[in-house]
NUVEXZA-154703 format. One record per residue (C-alpha): residue number from 1; x, y, z; residue in one letter. Coordinates in nm, 2 decimals, m for minus. Example, Ala and Ser with C-alpha at 12.3 -4.5 7.8 and 13.67 -1.06 7.14 Angstrom:
REM residues 2
+--------+--------+--------+--------+------+
! drenvo !      X !      Y !      Z ! nuza !
+--------+--------+--------+--------+------+
!      1 !   1.23 !  m0.45 !   0.78 !    A !
!      2 !   1.37 !  m0.11 !   0.71 !    S !
+--------+--------+--------+--------+------+
***
This chain:
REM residues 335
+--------+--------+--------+--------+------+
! drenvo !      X !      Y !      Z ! nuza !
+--------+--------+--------+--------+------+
!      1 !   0.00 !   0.00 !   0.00 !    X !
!      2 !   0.15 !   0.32 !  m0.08 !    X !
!      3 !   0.21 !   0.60 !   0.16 !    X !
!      4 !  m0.02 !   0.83 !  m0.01 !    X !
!      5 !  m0.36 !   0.64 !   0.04 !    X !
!      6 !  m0.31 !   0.63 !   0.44 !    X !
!      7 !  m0.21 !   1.01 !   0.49 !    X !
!      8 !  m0.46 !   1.25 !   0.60 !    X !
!      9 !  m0.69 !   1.46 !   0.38 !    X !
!     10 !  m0.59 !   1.84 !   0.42 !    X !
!     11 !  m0.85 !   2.00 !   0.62 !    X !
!     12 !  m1.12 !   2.24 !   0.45 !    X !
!     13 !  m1.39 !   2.50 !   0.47 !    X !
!     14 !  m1.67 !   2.43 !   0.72 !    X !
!     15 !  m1.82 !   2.77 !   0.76 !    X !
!     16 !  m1.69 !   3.08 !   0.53 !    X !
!     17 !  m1.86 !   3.39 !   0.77 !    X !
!     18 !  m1.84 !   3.68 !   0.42 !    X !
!     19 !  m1.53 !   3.57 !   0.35 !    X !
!     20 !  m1.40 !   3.72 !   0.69 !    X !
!     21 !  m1.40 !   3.44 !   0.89 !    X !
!     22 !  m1.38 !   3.04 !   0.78 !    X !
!     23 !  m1.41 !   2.77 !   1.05 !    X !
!     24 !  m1.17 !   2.46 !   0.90 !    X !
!     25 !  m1.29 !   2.06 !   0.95 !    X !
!     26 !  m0.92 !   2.03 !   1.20 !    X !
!     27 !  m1.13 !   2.32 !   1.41 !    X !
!     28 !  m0.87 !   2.59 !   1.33 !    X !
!     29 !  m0.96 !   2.92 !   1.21 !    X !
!     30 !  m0.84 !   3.17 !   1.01 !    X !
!     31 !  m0.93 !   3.51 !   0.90 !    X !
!     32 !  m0.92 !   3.74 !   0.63 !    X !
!     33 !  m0.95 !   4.11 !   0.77 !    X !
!     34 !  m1.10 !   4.20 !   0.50 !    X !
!     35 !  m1.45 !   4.33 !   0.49 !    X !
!     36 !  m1.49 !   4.43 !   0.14 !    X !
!     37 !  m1.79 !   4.24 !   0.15 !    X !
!     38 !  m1.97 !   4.49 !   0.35 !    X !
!     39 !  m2.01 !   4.81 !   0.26 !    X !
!     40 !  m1.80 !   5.00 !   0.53 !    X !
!     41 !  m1.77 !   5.41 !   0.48 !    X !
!     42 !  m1.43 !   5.55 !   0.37 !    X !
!     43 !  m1.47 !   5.89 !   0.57 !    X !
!     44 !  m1.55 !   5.95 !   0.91 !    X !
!     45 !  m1.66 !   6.26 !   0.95 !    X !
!     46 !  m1.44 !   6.49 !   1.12 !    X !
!     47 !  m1.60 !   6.77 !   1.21 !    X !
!     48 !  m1.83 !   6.69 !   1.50 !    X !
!     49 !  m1.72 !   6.86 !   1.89 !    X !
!     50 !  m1.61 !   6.49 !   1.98 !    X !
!     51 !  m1.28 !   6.35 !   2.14 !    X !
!     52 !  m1.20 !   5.98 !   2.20 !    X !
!     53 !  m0.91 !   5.75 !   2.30 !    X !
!     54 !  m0.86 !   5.38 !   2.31 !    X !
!     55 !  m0.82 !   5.27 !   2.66 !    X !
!     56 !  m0.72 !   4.90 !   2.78 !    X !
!     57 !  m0.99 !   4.77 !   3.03 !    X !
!     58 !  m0.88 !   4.42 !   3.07 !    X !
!     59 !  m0.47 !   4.42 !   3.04 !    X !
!     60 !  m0.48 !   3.98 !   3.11 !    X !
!     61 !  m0.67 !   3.96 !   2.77 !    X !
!     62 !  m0.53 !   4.28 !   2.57 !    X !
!     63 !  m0.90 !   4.37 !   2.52 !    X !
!     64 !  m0.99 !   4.78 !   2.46 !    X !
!     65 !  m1.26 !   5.05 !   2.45 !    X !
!     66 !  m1.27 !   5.34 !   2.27 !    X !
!     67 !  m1.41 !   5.65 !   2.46 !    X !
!     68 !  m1.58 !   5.93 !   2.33 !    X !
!     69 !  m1.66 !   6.24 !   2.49 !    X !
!     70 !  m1.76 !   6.55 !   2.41 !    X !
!     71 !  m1.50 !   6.85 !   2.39 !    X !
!     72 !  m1.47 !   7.13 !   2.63 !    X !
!     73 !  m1.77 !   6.94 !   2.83 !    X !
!     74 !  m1.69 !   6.94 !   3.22 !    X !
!     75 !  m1.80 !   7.05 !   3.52 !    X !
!     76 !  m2.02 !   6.92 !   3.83 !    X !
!     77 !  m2.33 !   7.06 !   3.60 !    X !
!     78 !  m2.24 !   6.94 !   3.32 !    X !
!     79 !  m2.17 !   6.54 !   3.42 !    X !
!     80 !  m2.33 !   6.36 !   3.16 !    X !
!     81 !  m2.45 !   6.03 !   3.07 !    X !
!     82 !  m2.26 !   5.74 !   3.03 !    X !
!     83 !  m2.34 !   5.44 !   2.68 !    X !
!     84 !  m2.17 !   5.14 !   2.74 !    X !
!     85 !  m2.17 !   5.03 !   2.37 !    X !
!     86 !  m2.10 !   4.68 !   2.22 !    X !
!     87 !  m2.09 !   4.68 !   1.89 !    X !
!     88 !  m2.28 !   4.43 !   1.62 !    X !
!     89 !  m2.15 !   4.11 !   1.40 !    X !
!     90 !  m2.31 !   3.81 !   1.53 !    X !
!     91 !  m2.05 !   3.75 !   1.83 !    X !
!     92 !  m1.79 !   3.69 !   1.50 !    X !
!     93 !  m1.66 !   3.97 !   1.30 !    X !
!     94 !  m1.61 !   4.37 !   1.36 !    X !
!     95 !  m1.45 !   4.57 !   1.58 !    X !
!     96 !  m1.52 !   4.92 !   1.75 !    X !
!     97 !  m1.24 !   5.06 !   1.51 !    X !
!     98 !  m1.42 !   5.00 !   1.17 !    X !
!     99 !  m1.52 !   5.31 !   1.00 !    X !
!    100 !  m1.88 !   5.28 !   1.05 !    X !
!    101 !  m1.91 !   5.18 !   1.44 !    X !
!    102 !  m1.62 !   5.45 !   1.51 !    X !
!    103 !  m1.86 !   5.74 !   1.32 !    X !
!    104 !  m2.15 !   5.62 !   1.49 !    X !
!    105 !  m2.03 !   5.62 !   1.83 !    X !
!    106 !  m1.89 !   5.99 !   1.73 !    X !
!    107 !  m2.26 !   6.10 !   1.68 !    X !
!    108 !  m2.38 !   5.91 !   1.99 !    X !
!    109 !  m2.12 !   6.09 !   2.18 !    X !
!    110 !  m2.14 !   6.43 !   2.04 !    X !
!    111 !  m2.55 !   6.43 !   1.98 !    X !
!    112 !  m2.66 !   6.26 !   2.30 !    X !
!    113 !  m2.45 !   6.44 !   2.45 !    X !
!    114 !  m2.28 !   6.13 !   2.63 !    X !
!    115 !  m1.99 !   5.95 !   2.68 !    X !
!    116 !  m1.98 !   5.67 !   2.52 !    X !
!    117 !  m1.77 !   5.34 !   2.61 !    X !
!    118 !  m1.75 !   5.13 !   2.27 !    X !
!    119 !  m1.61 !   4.83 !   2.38 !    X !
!    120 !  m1.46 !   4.52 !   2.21 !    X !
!    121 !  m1.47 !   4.16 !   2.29 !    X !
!    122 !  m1.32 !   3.81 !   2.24 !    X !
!    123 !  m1.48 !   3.69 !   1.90 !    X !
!    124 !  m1.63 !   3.37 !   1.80 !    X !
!    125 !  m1.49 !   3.06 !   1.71 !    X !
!    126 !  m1.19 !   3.14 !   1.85 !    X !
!    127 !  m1.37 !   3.19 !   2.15 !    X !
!    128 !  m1.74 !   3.08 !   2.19 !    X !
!    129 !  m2.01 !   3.23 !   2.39 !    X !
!    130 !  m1.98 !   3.30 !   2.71 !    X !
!    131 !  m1.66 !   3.45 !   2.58 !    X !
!    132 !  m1.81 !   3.77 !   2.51 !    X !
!    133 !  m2.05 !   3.82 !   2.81 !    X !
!    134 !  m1.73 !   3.76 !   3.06 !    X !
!    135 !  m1.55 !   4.05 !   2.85 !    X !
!    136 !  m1.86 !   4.26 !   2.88 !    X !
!    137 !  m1.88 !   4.23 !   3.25 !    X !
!    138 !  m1.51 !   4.30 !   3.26 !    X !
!    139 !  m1.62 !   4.60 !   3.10 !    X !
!    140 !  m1.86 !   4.65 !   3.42 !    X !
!    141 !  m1.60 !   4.60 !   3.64 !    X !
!    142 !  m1.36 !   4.82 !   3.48 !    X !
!    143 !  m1.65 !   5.08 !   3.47 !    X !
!    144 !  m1.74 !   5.05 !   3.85 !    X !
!    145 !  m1.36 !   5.09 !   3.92 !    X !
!    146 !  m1.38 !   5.38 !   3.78 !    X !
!    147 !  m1.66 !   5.53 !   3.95 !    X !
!    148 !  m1.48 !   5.47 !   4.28 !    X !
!    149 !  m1.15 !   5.60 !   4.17 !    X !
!    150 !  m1.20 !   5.83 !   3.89 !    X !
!    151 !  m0.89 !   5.77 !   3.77 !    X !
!    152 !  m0.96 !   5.90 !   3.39 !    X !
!    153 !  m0.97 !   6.25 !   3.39 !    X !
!    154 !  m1.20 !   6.26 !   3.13 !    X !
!    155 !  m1.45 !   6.03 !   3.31 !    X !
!    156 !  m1.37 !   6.21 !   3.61 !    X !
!    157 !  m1.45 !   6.59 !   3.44 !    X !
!    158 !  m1.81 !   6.45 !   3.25 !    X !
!    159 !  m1.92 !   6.11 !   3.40 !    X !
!    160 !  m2.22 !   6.08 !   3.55 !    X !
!    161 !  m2.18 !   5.75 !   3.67 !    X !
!    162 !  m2.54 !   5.74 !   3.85 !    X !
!    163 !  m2.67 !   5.72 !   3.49 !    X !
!    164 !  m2.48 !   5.43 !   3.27 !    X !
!    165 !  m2.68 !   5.26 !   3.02 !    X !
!    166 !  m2.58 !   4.95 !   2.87 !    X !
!    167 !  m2.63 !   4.97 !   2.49 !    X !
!    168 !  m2.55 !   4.77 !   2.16 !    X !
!    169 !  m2.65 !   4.66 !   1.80 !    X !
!    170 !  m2.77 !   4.31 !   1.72 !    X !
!    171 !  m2.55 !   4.10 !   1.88 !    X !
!    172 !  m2.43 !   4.38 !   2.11 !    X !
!    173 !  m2.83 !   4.43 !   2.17 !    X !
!    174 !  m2.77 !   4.08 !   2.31 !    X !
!    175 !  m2.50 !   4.14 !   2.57 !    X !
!    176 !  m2.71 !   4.47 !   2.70 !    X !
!    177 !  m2.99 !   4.20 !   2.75 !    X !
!    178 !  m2.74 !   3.97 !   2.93 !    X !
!    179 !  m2.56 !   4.28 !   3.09 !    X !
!    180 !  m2.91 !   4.40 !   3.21 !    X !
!    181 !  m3.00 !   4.04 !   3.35 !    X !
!    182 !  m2.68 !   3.99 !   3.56 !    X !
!    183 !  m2.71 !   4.35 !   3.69 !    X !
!    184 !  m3.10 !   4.33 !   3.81 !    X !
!    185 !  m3.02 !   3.95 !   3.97 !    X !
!    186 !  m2.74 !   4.06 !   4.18 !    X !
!    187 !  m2.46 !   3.87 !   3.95 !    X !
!    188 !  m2.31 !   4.17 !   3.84 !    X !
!    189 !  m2.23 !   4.45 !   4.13 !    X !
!    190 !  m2.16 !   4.82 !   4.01 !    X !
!    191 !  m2.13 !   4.98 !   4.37 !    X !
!    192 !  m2.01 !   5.32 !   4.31 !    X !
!    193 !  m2.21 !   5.32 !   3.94 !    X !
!    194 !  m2.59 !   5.29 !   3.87 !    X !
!    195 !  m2.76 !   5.11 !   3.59 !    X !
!    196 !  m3.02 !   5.38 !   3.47 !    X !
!    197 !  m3.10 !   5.15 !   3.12 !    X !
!    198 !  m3.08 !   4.97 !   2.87 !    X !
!    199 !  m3.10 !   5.07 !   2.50 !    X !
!    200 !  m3.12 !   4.74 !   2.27 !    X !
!    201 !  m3.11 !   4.80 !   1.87 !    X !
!    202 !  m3.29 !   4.52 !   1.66 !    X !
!    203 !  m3.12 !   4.26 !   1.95 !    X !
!    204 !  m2.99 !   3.92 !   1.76 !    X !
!    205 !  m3.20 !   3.66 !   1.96 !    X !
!    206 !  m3.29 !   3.27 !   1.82 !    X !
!    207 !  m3.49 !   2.98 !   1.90 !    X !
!    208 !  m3.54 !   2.67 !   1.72 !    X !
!    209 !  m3.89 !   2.75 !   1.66 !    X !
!    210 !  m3.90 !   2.99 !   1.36 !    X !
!    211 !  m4.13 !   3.31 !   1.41 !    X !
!    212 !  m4.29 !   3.46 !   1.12 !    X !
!    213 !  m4.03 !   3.71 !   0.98 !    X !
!    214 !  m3.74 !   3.46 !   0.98 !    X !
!    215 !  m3.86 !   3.21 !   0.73 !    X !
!    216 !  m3.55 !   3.11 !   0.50 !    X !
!    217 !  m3.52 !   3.30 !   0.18 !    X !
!    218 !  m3.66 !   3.13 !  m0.14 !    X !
!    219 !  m3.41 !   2.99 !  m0.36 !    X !
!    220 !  m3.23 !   3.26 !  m0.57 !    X !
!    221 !  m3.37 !   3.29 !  m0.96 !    X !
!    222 !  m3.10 !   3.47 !  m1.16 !    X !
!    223 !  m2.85 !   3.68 !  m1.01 !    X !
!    224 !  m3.07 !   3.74 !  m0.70 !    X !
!    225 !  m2.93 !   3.62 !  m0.41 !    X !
!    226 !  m3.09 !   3.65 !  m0.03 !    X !
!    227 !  m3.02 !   3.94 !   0.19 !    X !
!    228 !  m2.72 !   3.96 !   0.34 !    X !
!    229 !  m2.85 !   4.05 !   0.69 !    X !
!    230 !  m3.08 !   3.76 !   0.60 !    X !
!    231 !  m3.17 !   3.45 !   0.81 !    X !
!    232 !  m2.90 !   3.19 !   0.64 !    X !
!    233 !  m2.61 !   3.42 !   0.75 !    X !
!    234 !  m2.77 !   3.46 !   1.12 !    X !
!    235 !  m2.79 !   3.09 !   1.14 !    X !
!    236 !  m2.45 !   3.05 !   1.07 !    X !
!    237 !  m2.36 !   3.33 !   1.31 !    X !
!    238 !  m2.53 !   3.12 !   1.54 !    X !
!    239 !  m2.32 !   2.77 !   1.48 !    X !
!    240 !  m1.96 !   2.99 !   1.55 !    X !
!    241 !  m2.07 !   3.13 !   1.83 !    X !
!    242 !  m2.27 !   2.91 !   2.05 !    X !
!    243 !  m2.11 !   2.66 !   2.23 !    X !
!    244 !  m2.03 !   2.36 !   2.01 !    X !
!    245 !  m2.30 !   2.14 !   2.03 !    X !
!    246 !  m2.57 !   2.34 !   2.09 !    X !
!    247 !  m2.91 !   2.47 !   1.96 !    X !
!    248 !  m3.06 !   2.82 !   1.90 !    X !
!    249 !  m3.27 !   2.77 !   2.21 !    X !
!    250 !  m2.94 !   2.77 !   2.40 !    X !
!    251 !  m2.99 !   3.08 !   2.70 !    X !
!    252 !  m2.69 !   3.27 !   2.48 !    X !
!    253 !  m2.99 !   3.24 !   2.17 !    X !
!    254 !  m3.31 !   3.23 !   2.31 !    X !
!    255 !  m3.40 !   3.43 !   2.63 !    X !
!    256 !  m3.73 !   3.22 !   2.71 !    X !
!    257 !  m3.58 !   2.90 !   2.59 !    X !
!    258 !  m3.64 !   2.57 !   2.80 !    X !
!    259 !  m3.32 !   2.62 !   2.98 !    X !
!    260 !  m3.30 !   2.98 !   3.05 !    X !
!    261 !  m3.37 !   3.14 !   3.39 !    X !
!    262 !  m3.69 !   3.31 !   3.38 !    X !
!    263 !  m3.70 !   3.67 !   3.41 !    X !
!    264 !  m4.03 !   3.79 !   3.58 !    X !
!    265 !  m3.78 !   3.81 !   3.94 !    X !
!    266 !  m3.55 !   4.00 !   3.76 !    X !
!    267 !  m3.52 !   4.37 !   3.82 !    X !
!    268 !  m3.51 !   4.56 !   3.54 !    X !
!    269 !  m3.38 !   4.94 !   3.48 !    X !
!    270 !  m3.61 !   5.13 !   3.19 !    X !
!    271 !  m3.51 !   4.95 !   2.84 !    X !
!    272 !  m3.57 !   5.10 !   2.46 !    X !
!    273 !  m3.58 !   4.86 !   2.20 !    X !
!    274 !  m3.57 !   4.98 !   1.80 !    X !
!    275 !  m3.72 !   4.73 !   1.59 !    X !
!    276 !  m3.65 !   4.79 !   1.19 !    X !
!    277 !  m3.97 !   4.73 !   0.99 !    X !
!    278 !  m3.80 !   4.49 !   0.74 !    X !
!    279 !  m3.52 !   4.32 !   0.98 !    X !
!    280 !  m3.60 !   3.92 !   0.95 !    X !
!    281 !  m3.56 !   3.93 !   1.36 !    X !
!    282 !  m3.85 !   4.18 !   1.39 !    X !
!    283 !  m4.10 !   3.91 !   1.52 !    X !
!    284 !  m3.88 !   3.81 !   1.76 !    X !
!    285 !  m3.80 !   4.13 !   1.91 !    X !
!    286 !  m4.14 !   4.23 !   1.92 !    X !
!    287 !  m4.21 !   3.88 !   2.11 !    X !
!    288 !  m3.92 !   4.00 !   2.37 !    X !
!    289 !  m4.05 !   4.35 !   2.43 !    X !
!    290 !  m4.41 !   4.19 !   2.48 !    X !
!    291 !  m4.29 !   3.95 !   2.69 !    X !
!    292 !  m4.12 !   4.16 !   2.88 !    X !
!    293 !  m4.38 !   4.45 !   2.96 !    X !
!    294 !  m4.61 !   4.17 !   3.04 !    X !
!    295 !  m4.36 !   4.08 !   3.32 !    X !
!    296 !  m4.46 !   4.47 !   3.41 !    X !
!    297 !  m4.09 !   4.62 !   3.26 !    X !
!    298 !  m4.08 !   4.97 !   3.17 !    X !
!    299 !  m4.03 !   4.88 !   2.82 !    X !
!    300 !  m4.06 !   5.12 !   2.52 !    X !
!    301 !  m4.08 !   4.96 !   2.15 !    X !
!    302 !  m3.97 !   5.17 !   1.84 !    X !
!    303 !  m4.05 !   5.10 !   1.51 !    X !
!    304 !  m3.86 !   5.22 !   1.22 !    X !
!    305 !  m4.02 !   5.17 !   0.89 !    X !
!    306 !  m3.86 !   5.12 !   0.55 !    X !
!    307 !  m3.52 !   5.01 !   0.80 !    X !
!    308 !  m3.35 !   4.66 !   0.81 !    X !
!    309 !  m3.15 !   4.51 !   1.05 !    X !
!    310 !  m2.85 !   4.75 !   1.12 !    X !
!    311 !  m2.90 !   5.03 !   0.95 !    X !
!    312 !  m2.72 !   5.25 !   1.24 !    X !
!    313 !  m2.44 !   5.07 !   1.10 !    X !
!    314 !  m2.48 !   5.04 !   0.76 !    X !
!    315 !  m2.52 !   5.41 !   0.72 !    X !
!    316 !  m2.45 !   5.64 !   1.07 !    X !
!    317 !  m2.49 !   5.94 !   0.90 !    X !
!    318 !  m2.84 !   5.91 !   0.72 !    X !
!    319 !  m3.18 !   6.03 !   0.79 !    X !
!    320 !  m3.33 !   5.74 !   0.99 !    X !
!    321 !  m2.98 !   5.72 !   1.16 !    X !
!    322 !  m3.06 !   6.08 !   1.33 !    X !
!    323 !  m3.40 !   5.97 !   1.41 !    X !
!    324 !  m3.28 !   5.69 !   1.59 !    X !
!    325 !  m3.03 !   5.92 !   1.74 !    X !
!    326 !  m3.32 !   6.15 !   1.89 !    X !
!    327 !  m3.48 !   5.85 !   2.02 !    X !
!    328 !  m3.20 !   5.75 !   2.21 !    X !
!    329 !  m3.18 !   6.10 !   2.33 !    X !
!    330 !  m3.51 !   6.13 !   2.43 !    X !
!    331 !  m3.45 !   5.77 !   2.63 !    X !
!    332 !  m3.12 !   5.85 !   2.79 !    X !
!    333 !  m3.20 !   6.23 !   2.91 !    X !
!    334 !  m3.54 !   6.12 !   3.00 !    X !
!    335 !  m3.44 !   6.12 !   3.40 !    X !
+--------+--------+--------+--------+------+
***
């Protein structure tokens, strides 16, 4: 027999995540860097009253935030606001420093006003759930630190650390929701810093069972092809991220799944969700927000017609992107 037929085959492509990320057969996993594949903006615009610096909040892990504050804003007076922001990519691609998350945070920041906390986190399948949620309530603890020490003059000058609000896109919707959870149990202690809210936009949640809206694409005719932000890519989101092994009704997925904890025990601060009219998660996130103001949660639903899922992102500096920006404002300086 020669040597040939008994050697392994060379491992290949399990999952291909937009050509960013590809999961191999040996379980390695390689990627790309390059996000040509979505359409990212080429300038940030420059002009807006904002300052920001990358900070290290977890030195063990070489994991950063960028903060964002507004210039020449100080004073007891003044204190403002503070977002704790996680950005979006189904727990597997992106990073606070592409364009479009860095010039969305600057008109959160600079609009709000606020100072906004745009975190990163250990990405999937390098590192599945709970990966992420462990460097969010790093995050927390870094945050709560902070409040007791002020030790970053510009958290120190504008901070209002009685007012923090735990935000994110899509998946980062779905470590506010987790955030929010371990806060209002008792898991997560902030001592010295308050959680005032919780501002989810179009939150990436799953369960086996399919609502409505996320029915799987037909079968492309032509050059068609299904949506990008569509269900197929979500699913596969899903398979990196979760633990190996498991379903969409995992607790990470589905927050009223048959092993999650329920939540009608769980104190919750005031929470805004924005549901796009045409994201394929709509259903769902209308089925969380009822669920949870039937629970008697200070919940308030926003619809955005003509939107999908992530168009913050997508485009930060468009029309709908300002509404949504008033609406947040509205929800964060509400009191």
């Amino acid at each position: 027999m020669s040597s040939s037929s008994s050697s392994p085959a060379p491992p290949h492509v399990v999952e291909d995540c937009l050509g960013i990320v590809q999961l191999l057969s040996d379980g390695t996993v390689t990627r790309s860097g390059d996000y040509s594949s979505i359409s990212l903006m080429r300038d940030v615009p420059i002009d807006l009253p904002v300052q920001w610096k990358d900070v290290v909040y977890d030195a063990g892990r070489g994991l950063r935030l960028r903060m964002y504050a507004p210039a020449n804003h100080g004073g007891e007076e003044g204190k403002l606001p503070v977002l704790v922001y996680f950005h979006g990519g189904g727990f597997c691609i992106a990073s606070f420093e592409l364009p479009n998350f860095h010039a969305g945070a600057l008109r959160l920041a600079g609009e709000l006003p606020a100072v906004v906390l745009s975190a990163d986190y250990r990405l999937a399948p390098e590192h599945r759930l709970p990966a992420a949620y462990e460097d969010a309530v790093a995050v927390l603890s870094w945050l709560r630190g902070q409040a007791a020490a002020a030790a970053d003059p510009w958290l120190a000058a504008s901070a209002d650390f009685e007012r923090v609000f735990v935000c994110g896109d899509s998946c980062g919707g779905n470590i506010a929701h987790h955030l929010t959870v371990g806060c209002g149990s008792g898991d997560i202690a902030l001592d010295a810093a308050r959680l005032a809210g919780c501002v989810m936009l179009w939150p990436y949640f799953g369960g086996e069972e399919r609502m409505p809206s996320e029915a799987p694409p037909p079968p492309p005719e032509g050059d068609a092809s299904p949506s990008a932000m569509g269900i197929t890519l979500f699913d596969q989101m899903w398979r990196l991220a979760l633990p190996a092994g498991a379903t969409r009704d995992h607790p990470a997925a589905n927050p009223f799944g048959p092993e999650s904890p329920p939540l009608d025990g769980v104190a919750f601060p005031p929470v805004l969700i924005v549901d796009p009219e045409l994201d394929v998660l709509r259903d769902r996130v209308a089925d969380y927000a009822a669920r949870l103001e039937a629970m008697g949660k200070r919940v308030e639903l926003v619809k955005f017609e003509g939107q999908g899922h992530g168009f913050f992102v997508l485009d930060p500096m468009s029309e709908a992107s300002g509404e949504l920006v008033r609406v947040v404002r509205r929800f964060v300086h509400a009191g």
